[in-house]
C-alpha atoms as a printed R data frame, in Angstrom:
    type eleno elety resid chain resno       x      y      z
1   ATOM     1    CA   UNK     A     1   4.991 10.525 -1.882
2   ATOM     2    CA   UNK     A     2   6.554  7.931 -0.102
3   ATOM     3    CA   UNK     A     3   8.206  9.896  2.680
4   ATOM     4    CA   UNK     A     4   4.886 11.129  3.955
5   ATOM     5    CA   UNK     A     5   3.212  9.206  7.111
6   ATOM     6    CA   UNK     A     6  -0.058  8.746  5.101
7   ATOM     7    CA   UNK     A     7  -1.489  6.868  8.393
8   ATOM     8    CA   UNK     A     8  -1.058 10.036 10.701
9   ATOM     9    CA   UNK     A     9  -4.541 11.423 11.766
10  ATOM    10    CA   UNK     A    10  -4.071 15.041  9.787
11  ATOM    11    CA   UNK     A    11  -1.370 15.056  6.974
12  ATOM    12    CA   UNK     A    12  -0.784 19.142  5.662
13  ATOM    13    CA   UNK     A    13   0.296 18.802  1.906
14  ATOM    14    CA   UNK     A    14   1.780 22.672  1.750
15  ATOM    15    CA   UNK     A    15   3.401 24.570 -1.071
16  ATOM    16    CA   UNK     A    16   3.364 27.379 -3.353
17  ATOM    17    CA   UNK     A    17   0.541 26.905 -6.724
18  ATOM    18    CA   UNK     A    18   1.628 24.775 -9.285
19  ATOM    19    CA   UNK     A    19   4.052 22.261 -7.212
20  ATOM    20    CA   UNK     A    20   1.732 19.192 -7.853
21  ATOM    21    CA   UNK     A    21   0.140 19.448 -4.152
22  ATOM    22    CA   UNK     A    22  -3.548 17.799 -5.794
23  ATOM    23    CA   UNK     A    23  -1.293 15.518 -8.367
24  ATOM    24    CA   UNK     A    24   0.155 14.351 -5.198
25  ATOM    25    CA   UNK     A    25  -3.366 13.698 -3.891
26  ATOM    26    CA   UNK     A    26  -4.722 11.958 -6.681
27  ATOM    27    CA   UNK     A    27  -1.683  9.402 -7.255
28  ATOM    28    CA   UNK     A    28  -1.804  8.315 -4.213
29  ATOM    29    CA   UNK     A    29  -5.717  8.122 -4.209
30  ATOM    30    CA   UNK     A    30  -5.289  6.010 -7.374
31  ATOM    31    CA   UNK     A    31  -2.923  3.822 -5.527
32  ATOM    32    CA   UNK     A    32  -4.627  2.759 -2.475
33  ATOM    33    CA   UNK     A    33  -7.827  3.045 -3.052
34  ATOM    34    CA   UNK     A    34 -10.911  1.127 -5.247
35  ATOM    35    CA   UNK     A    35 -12.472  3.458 -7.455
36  ATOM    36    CA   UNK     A    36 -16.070  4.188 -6.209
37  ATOM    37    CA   UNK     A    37 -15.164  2.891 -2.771
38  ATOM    38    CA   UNK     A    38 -17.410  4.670 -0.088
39  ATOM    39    CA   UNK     A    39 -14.493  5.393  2.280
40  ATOM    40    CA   UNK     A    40 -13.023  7.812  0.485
41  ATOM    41    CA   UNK     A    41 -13.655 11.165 -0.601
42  ATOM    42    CA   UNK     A    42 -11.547 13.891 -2.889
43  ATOM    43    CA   UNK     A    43 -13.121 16.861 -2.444
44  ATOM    44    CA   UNK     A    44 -12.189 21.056 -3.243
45  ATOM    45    CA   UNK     A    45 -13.175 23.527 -0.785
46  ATOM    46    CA   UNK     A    46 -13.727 26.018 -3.579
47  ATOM    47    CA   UNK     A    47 -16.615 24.003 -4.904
48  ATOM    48    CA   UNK     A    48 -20.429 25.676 -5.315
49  ATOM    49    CA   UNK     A    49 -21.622 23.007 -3.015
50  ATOM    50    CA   UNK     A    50 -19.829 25.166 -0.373
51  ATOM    51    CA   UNK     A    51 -22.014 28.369 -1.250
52  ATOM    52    CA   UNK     A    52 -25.052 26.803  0.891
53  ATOM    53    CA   UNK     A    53 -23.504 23.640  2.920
54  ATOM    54    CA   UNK     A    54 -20.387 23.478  5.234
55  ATOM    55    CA   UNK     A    55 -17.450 21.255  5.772
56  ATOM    56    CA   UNK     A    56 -19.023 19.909  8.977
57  ATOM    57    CA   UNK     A    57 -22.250 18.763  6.996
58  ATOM    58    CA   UNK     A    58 -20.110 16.651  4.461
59  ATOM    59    CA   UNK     A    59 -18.257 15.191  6.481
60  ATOM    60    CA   UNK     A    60 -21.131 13.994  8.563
61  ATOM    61    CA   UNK     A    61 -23.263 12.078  5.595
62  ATOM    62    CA   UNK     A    62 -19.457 11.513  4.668
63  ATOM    63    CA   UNK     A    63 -18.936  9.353  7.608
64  ATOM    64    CA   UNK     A    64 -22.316  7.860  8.003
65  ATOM    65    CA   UNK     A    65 -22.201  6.408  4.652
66  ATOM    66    CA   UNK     A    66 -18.828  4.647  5.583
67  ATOM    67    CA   UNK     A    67 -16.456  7.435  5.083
68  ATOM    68    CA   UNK     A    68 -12.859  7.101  6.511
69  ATOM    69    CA   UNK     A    69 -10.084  8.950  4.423
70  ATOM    70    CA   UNK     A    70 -10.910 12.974  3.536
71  ATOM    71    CA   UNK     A    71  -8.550 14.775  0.600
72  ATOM    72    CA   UNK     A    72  -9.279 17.689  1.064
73  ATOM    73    CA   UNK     A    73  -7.900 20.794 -1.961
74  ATOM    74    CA   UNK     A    74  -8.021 24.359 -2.198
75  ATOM    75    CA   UNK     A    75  -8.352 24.290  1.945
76  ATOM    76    CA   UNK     A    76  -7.087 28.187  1.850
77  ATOM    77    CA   UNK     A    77 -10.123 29.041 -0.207
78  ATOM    78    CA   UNK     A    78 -12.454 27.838  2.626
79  ATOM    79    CA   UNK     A    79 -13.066 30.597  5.032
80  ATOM    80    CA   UNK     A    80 -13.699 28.536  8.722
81  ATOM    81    CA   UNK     A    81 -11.569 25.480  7.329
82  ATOM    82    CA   UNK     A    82  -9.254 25.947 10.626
83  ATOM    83    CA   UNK     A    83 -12.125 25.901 12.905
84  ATOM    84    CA   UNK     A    84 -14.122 23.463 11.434
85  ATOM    85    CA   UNK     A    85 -11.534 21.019 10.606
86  ATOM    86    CA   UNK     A    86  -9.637 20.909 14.073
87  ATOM    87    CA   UNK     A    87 -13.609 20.103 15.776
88  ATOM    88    CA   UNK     A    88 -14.000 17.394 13.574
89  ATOM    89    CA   UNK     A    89 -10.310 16.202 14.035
90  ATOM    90    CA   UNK     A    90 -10.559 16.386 17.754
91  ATOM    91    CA   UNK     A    91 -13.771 13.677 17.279
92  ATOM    92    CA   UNK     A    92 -11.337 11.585 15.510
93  ATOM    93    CA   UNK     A    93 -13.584  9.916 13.258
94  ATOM    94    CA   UNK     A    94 -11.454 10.898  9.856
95  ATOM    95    CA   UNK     A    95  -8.275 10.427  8.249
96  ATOM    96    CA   UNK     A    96  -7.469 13.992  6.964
97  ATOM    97    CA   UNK     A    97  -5.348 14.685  3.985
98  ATOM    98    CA   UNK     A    98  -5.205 18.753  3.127
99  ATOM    99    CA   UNK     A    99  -3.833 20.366  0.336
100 ATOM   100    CA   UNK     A   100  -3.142 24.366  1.116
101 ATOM   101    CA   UNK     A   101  -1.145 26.658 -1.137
102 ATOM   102    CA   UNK     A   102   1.149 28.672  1.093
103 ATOM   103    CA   UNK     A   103   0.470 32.640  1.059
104 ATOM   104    CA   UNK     A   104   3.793 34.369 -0.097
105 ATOM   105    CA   UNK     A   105   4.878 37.256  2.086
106 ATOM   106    CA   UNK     A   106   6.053 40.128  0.174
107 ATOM   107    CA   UNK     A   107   7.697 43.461  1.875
């Protein structure tokens, strides 16, 4: 935990399932942040909410109800996460932190 730049723009949490990638998430959340606080947000990309809203919607009432620090989990489960997530990176309103499982090649 504590040789990640947690004050970089986009943080990439990467590893194979079952490493501690959303442990790793929620520690630190715990850590740094008031509980209930309106600036920041866990949230999985594998929820039902995504089934009829997108990333880009969330994070905009995200933001306009004071919203500064995204945890984002199960990113790879989220088909446009790439596209949507470097657009709202590139506004730089957000703090991004992304937890992805990495896809194992096999031959």
């Amino acid at each position: 935990m504590y040789q990640i730049n947690w004050d970089a723009q986009l943080i990439a949490i990467k590893g194979p399932r079952g490493v501690g990638k959303t442990t790793l998430m929620l520690q630190y959340m715990k850590q740094h942040y008031e509980i209930y606080s309106r600036e920041v947000l866990y949230c999985t990309l594998d929820s039902v909410y995504f089934s009829n809203h997108t990333l880009l919607e969330l994070v905009d009432v995200f933001v306009k109800n004071g919203g500064k620090h995204l945890f984002l989990d199960e990113v790879h489960k989220y088909p446009t996460w790439s596209k949507e997530i470097r657009y709202i990176e590139s506004m730089g309103n957000i703090l991004w932190k992304l937890a992805r499982k990495v896809k194992r090649m096999t031959r």
